[in-house]
MITOR-619353 format. One line per field, with one value per atom (N, C-alpha, C, CB): residue number from 1; z negated, x, y negated; atom name. Coordinates in pm, whole numbers, plus 50000, padded with zeros to 5 digits. Last residue first. Glycine has a CB too. Layout:
// residues N
pos: [NUM; ...]
z: [Z; ...]
x: [X; ...]
y: [Y; ...]
site: [CA; ...]
// end
This chain:
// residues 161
pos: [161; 161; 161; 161; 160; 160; 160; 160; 159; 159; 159; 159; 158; 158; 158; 158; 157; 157; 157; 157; 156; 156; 156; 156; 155; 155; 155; 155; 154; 154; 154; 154; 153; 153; 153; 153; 152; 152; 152; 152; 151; 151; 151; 151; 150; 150; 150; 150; 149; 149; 149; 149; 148; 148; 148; 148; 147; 147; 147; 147; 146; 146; 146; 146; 145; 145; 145; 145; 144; 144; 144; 144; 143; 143; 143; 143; 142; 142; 142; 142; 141; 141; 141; 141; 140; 140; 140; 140; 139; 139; 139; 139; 138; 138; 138; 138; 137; 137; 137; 137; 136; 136; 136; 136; 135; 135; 135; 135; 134; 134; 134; 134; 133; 133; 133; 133; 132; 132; 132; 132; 131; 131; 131; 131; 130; 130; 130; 130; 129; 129; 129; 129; 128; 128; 128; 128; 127; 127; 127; 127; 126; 126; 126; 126; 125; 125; 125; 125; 124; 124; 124; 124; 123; 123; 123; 123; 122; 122; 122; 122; 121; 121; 121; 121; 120; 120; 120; 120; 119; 119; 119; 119; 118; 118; 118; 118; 117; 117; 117; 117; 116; 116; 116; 116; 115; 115; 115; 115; 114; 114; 114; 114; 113; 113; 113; 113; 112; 112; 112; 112; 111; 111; 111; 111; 110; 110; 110; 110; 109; 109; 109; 109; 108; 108; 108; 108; 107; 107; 107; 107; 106; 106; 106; 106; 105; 105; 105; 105; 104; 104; 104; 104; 103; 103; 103; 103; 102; 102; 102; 102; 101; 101; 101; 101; 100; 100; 100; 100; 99; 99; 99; 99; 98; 98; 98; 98; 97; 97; 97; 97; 96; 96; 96; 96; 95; 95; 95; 95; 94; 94; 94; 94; 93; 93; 93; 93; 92; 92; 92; 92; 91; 91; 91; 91; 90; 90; 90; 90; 89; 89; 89; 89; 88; 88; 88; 88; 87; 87; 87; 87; 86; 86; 86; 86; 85; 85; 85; 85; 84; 84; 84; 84; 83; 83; 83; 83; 82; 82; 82; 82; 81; 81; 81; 81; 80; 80; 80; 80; 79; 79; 79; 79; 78; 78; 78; 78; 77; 77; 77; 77; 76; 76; 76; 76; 75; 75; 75; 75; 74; 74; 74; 74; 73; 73; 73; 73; 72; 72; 72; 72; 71; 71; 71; 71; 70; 70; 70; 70; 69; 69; 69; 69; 68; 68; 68; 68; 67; 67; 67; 67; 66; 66; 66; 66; 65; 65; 65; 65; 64; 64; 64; 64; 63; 63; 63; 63; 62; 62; 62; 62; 61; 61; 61; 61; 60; 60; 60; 60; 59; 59; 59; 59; 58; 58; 58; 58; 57; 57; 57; 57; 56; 56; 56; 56; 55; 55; 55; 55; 54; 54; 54; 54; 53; 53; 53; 53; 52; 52; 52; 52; 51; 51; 51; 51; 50; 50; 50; 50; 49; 49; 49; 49; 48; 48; 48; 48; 47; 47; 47; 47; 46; 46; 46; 46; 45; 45; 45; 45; 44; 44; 44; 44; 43; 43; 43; 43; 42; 42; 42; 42; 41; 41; 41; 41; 40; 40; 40; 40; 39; 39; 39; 39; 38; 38; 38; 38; 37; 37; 37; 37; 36; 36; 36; 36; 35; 35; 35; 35; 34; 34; 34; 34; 33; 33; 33; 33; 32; 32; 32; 32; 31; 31; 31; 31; 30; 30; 30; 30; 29; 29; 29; 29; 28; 28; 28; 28; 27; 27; 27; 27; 26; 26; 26; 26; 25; 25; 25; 25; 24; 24; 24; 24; 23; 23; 23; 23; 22; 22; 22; 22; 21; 21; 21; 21; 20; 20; 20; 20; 19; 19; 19; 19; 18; 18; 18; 18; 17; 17; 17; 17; 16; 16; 16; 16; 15; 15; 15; 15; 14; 14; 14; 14; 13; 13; 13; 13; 12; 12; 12; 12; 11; 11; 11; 11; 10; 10; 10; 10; 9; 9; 9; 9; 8; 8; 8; 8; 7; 7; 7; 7; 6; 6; 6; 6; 5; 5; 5; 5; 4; 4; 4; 4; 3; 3; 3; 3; 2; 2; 2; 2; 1; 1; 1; 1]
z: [62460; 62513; 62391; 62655; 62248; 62258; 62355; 62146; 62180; 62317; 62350; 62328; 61905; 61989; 62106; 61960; 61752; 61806; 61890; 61661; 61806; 61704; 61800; 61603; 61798; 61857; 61776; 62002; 61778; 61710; 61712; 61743; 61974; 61851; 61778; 61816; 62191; 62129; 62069; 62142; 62167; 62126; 62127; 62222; 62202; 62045; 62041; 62030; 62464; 62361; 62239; 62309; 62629; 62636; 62519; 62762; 62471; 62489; 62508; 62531; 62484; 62359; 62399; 62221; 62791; 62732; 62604; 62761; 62804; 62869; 62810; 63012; 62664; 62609; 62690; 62603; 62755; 62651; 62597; 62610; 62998; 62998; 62869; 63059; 62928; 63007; 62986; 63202; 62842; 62748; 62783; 62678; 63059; 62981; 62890; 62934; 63196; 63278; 63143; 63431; 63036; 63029; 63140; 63049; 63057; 62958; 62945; 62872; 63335; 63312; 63176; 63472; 63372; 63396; 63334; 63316; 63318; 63276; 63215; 63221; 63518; 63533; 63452; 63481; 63555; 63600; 63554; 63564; 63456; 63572; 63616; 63638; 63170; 63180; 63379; 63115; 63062; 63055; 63081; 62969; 63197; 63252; 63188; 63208; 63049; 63199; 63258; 63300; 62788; 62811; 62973; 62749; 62845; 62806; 62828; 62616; 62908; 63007; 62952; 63014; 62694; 62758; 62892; 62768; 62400; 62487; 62587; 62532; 62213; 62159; 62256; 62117; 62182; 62225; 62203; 62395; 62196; 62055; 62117; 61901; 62366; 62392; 62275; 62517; 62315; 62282; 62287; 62131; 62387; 62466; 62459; 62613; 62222; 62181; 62306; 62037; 62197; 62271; 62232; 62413; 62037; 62041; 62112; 61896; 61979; 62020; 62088; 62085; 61697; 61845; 61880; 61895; 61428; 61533; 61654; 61541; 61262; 61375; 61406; 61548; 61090; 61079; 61160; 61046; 61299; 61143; 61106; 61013; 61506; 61507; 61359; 61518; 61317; 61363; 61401; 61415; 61208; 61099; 61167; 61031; 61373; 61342; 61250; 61233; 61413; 61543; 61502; 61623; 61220; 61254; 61343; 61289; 61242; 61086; 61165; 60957; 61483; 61454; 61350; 61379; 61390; 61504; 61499; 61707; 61159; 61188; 61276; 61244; 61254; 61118; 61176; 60967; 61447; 61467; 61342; 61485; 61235; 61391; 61407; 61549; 61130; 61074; 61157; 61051; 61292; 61195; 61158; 61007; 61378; 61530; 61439; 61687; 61172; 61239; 61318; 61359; 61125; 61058; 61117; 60869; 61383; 61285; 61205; 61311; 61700; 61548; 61389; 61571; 61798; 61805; 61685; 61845; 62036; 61917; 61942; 61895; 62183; 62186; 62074; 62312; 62236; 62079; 62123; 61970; 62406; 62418; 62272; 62615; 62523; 62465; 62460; 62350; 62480; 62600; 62494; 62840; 62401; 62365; 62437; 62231; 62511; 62527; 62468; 62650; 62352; 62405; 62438; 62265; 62469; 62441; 62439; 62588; 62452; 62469; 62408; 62682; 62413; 62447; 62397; 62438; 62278; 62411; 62461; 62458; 61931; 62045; 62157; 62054; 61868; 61893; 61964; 62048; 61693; 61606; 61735; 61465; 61967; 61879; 61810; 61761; 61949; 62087; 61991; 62240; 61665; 61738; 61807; 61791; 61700; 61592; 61632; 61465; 61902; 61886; 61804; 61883; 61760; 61889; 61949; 62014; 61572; 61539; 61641; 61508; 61701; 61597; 61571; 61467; 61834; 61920; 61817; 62049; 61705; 61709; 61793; 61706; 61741; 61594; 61575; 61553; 62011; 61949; 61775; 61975; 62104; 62072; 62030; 61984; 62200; 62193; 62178; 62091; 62364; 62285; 62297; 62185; 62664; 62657; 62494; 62745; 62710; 62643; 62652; 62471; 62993; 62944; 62865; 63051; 63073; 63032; 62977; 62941; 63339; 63279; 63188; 63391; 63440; 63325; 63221; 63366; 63727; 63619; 63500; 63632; 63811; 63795; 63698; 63931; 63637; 63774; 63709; 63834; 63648; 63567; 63662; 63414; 63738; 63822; 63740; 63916; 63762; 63677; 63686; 63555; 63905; 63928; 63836; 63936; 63726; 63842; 63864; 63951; 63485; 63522; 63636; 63450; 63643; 63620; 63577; 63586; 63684; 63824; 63754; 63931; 63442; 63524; 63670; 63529; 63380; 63313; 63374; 63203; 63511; 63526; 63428; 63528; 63441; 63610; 63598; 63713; 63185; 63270; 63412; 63296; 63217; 63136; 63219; 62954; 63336; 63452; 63361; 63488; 63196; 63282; 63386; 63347; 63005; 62950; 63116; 62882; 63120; 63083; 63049; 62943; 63088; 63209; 63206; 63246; 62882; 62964; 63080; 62972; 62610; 62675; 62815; 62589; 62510; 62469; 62562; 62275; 62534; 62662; 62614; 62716; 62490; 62440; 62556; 62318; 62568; 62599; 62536; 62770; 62528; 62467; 62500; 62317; 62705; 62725; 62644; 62839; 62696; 62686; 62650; 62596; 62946; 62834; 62823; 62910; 62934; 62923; 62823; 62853; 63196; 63070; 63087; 63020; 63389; 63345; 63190; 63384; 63467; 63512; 63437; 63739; 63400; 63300; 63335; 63336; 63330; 63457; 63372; 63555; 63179; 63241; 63333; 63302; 62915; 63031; 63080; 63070; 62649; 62720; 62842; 62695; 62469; 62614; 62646; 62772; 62186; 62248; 62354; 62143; 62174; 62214; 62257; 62286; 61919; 62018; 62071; 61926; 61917; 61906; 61982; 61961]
x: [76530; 76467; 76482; 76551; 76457; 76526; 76483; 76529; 76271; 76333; 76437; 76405; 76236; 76125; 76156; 76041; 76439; 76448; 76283; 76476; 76581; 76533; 76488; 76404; 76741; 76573; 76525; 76557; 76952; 76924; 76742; 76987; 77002; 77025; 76961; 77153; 77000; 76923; 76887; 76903; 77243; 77098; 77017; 77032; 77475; 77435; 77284; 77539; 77486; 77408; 77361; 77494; 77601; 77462; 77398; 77450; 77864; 77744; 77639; 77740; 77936; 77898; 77767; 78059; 77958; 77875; 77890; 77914; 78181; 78033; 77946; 78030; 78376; 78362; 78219; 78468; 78458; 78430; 78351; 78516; 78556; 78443; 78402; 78458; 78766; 78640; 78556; 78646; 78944; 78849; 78774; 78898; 79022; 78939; 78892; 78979; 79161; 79044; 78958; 79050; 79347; 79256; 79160; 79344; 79507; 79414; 79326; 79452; 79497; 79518; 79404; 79465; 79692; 79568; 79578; 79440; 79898; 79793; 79721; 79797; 80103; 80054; 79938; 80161; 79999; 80061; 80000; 80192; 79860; 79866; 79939; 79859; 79977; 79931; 79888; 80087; 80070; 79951; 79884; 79931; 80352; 80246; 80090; 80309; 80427; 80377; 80299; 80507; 80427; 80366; 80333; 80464; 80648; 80491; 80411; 80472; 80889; 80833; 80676; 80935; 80923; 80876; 80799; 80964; 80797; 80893; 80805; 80967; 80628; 80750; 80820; 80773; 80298; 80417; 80553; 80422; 80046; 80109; 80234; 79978; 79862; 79897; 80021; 79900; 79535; 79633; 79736; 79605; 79259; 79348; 79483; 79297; 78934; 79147; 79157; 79258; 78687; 78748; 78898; 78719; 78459; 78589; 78671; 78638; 78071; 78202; 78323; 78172; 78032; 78083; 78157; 78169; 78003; 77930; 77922; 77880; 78194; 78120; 77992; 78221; 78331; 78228; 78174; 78273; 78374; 78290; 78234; 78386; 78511; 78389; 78308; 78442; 78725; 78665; 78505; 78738; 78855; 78798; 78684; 78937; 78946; 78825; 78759; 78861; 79155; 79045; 78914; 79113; 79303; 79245; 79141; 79325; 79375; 79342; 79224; 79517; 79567; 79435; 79354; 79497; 79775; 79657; 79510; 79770; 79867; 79785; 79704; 79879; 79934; 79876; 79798; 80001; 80144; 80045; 79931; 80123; 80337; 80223; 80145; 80288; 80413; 80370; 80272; 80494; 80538; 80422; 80327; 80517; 80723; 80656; 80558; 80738; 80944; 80855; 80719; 80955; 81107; 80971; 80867; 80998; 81306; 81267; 81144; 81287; 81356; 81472; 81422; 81691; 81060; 81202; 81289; 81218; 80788; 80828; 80999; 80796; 80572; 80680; 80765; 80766; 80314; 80375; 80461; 80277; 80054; 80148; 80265; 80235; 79775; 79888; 79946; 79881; 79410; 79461; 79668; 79390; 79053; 79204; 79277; 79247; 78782; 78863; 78943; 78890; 78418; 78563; 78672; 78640; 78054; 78190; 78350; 78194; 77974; 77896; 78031; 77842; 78007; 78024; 77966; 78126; 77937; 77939; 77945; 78001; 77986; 77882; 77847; 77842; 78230; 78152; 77998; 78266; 78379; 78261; 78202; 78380; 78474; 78369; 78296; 78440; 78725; 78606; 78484; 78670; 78808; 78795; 78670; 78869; 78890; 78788; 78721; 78859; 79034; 78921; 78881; 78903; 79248; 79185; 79034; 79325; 79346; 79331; 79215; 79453; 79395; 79287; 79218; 79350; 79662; 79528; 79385; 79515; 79908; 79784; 79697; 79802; 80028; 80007; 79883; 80131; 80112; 79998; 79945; 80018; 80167; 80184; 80078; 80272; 80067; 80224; 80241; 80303; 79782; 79818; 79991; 79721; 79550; 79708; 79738; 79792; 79215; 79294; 79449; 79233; 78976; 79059; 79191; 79090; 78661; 78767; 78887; 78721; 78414; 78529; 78652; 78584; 78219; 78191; 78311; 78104; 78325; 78325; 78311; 78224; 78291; 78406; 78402; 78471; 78071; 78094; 78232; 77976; 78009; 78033; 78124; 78120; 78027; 77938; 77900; 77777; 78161; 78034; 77992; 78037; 78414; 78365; 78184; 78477; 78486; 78391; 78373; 78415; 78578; 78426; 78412; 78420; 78819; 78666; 78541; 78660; 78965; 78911; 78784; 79052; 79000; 78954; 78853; 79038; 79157; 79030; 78976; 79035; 79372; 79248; 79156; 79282; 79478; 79423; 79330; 79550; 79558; 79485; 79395; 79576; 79773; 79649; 79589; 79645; 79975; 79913; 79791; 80030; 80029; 79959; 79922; 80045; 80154; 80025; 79947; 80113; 80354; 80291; 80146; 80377; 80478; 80469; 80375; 80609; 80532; 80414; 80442; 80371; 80606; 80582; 80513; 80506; 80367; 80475; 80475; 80491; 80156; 80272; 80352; 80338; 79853; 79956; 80073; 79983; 79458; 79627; 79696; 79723; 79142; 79289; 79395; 79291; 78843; 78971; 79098; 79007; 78547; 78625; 78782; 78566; 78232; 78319; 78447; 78390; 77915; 78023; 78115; 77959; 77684; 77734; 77868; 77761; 77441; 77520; 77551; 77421; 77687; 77598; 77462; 77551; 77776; 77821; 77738; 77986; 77660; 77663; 77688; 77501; 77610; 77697; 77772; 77654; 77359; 77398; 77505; 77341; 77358; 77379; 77389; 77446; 77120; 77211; 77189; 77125; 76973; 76996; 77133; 77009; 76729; 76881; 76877; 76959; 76584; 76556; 76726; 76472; 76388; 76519; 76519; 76629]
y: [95121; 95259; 95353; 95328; 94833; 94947; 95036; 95005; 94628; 94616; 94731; 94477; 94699; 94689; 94669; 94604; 94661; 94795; 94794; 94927; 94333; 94432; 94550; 94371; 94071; 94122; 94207; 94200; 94151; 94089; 94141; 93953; 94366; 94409; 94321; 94425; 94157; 94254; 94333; 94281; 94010; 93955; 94066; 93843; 94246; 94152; 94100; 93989; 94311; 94382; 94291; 94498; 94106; 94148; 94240; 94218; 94067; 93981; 93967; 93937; 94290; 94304; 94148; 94291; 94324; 94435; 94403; 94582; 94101; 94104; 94190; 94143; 94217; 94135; 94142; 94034; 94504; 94487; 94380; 94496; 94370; 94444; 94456; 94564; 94259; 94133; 94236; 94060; 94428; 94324; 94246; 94247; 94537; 94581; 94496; 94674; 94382; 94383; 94436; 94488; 94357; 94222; 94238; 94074; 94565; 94559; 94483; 94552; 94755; 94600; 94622; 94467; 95081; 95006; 94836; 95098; 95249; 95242; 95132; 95318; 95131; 95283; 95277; 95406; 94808; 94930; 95049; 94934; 94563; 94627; 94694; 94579; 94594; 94456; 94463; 94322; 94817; 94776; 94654; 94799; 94830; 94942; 94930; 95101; 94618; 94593; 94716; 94562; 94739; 94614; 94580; 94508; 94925; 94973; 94827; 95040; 94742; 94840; 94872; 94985; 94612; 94545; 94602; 94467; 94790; 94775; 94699; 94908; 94866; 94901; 94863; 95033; 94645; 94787; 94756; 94834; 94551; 94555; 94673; 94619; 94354; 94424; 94441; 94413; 94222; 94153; 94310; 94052; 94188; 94267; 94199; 94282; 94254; 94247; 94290; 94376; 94019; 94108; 94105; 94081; 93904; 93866; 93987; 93831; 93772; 93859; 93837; 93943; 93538; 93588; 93713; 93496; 93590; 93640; 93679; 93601; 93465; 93344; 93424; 93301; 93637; 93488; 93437; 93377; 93873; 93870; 93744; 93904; 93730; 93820; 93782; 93998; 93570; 93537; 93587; 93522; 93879; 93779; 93670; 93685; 93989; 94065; 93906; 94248; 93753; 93824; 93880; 93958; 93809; 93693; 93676; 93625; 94065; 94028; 93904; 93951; 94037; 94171; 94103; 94351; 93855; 93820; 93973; 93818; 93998; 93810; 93809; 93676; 94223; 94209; 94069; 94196; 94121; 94221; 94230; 94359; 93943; 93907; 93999; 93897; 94194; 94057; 93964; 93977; 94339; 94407; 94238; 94510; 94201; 94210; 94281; 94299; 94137; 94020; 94079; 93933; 94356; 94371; 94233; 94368; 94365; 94313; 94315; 94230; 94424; 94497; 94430; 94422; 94432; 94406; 94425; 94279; 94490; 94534; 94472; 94718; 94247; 94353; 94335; 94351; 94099; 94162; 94240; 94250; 93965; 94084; 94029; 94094; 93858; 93828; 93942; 93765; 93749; 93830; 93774; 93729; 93761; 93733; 93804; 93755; 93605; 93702; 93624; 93765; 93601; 93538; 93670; 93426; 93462; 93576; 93504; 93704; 93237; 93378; 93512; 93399; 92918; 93037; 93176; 93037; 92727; 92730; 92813; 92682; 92730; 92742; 92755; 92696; 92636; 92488; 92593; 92337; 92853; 92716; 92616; 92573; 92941; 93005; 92878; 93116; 92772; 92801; 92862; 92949; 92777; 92707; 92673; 92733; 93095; 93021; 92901; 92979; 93133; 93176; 93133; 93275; 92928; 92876; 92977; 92883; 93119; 93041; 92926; 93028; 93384; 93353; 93200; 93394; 93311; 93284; 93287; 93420; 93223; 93140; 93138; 93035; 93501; 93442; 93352; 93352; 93517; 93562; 93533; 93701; 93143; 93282; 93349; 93301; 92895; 92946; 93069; 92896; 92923; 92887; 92943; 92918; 92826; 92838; 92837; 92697; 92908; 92800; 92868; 92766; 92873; 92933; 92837; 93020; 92939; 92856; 92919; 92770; 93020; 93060; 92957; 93122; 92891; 92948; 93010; 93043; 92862; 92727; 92754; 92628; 93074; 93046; 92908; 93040; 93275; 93204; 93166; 93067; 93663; 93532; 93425; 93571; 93938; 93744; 93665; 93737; 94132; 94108; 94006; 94122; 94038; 94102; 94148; 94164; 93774; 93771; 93871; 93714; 93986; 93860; 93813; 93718; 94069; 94121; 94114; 94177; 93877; 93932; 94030; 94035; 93773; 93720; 93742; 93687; 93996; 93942; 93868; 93884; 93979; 94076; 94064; 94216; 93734; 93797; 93904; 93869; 93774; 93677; 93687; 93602; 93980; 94018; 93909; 94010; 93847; 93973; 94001; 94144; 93622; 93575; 93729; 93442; 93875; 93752; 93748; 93535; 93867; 93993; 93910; 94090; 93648; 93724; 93857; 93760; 93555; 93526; 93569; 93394; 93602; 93708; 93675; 93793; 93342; 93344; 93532; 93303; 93230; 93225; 93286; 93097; 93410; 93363; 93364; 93439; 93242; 93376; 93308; 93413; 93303; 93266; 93354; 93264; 93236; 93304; 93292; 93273; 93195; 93143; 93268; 93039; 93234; 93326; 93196; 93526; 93224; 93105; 93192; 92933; 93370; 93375; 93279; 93533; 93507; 93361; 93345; 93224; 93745; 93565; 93602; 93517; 94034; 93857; 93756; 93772; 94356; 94208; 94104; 94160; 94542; 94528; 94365; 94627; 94558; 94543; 94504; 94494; 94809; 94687; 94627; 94662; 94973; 94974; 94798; 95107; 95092; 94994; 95033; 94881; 95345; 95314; 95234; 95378; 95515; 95397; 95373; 95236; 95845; 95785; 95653; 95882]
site: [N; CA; C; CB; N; CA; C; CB; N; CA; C; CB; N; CA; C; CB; N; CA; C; CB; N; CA; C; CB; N; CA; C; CB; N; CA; C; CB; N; CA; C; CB; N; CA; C; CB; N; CA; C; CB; N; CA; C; CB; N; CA; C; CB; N; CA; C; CB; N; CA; C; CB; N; CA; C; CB; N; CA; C; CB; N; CA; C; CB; N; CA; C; CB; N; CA; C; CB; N; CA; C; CB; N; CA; C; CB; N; CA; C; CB; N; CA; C; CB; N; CA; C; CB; N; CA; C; CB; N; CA; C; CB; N; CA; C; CB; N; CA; C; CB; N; CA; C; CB; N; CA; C; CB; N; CA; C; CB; N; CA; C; CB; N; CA; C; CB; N; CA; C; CB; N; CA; C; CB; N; CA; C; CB; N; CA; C; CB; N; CA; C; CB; N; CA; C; CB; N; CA; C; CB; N; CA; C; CB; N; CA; C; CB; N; CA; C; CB; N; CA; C; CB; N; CA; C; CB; N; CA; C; CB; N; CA; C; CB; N; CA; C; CB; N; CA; C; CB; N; CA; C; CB; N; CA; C; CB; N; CA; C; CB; N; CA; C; CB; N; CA; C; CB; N; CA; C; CB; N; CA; C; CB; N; CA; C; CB; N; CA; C; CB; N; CA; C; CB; N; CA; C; CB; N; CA; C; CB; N; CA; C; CB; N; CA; C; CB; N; CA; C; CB; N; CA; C; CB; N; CA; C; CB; N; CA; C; CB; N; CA; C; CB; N; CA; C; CB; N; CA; C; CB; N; CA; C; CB; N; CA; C; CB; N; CA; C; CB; N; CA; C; CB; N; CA; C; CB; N; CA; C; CB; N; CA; C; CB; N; CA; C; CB; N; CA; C; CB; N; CA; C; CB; N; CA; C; CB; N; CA; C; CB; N; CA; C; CB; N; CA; C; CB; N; CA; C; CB; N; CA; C; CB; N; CA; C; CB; N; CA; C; CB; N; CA; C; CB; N; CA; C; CB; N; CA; C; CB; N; CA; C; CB; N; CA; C; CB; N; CA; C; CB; N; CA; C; CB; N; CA; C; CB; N; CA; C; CB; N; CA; C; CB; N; CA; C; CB; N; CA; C; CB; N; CA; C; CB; N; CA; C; CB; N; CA; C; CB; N; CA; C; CB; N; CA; C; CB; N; CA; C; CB; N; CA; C; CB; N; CA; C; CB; N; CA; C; CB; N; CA; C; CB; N; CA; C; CB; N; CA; C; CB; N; CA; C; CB; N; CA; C; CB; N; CA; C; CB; N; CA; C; CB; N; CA; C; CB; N; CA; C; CB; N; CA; C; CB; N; CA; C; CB; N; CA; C; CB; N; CA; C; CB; N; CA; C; CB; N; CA; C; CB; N; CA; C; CB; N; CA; C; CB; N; CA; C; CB; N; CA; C; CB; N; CA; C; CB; N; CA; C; CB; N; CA; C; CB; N; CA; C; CB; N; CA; C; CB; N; CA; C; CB; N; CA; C; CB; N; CA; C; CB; N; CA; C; CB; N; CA; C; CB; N; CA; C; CB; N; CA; C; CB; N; CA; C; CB; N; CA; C; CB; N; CA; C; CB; N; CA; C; CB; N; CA; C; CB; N; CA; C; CB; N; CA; C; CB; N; CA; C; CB; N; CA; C; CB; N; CA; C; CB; N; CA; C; CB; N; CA; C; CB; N; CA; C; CB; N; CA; C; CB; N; CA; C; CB; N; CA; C; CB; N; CA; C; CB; N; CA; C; CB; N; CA; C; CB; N; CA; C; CB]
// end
């Protein structure tokens, strides 16, 4: 049996970051812990960029972006979608999921979701560092461990255990 395993650790890797302001309070608590957990995996601080778009609608759009130039290794998406009396909040949720996988799929890059999709502003803060946990810590992790895996997948099953 060959198992590819990724490694954990980010240095030296060039992650790029898209948040949406829009909700930004909830946003800038995703930010932080994405943040805090590439460095915690020792991705440096200069390695880190990070773009501001208006909403979650147009973070696909700015992962595409960061992605076509190459620089980067990984990206995070970080934003929040609270649900509201209107079929609007399916519509965005559709766009930005749709647009995200779409990026991955063409570019290659890996694209981390920690774009937070809830029914209230309360569930949104219990995931943006409360009761359960900072999602944008989780997509830094997500995002480092696809970065290390992908090239060796590429490689091929001769660097596998």
């Amino acid at each position: 049996m060959k198992v590819f395993e990724s490694e954990r650790t980010g240095g030296p890797l060039r992650v790029a970051i898209v948040v949406g302001r829009f909700n930004h309070l909830v946003s800038v608590r995703l930010l932080e812990g994405a943040n805090a957990e590439l460095h915690r995996r020792g991705v440096a601080a200069d390695d880190i960029h990070v773009a501001w778009v208006p909403g979650a609608f147009e973070i696909p759009q700015a992962a595409r972006a960061l992605a076509d130039t190459g620089r980067y290794q990984a990206i995070i998406t970080l934003g929040a979608v609270i649900r509201g009396g209107t079929p609007h909040f399916d519509f965005v949720c559709d766009g930005v999921t749709d647009g995200v996988r779409e990026v991955m799929r063409d570019t290659g890059v890996p694209v981390a979701f920690g774009v937070l999709t809830t029914d209230d502003v309360e569930q949104a803060f219990e995931r943006a560092g409360g009761e359960h946990g900072n999602k944008g810590c989780d997509a830094a992790q997500a995002a480092v461990e696809m970065a290390r895996l992908l090239p060796g997948l590429a490689e091929g099953p001769g660097n596998a255990s």
